[in-house]
C-alpha positions, 0 to 999 in steps of 0.5 A, a space after each residue: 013303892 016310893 024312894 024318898 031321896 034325902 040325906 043318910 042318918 048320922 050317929 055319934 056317940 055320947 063318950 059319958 053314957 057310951 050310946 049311940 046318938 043322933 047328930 041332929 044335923 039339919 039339911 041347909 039349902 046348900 045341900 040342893 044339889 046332891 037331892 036333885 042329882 040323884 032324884 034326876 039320875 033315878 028317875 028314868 031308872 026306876 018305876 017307884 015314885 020318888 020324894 026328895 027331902 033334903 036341901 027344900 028350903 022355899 017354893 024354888 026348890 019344890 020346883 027344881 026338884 018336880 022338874 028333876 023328875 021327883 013325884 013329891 017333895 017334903 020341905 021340913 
């Protein structure tokens, strides 16, 4: 089993049709730090594998986050 650790999906509405929508809010690098909290929190809690996603912008950020405990990182 693996928990991936990114960010919470955001709806919004489209007041035209009256749907729910996605707000395609992309993560920036400033989001970083709420990815390797929680991935340095979980990782001696749980026996699942952990991935963090969000706030991996460039090779520094795979690093902290495999340093935080995270077993894979998925930059997008």
């Amino acid at each position: 089993m693996i928990a991936s650790i990114n960010r919470f999906f955001s709806p919004d509405f489209d007041i035209h049709t009256l749907k729910v929508k996605s707000s395609f809010v992309f993560s920036t690098p400033s989001d970083l730090s709420m990815s390797l909290r929680w991935i340095a929190v979980m990782a001696e809690k749980v026996t699942c594998d952990l991935a963090a996603s969000t706030g991996v912008h460039d090779g520094a950020a795979v690093i902290k986050h495999i340093l935080a405990g995270a077993d894979a990182v998925q930059p997008v």
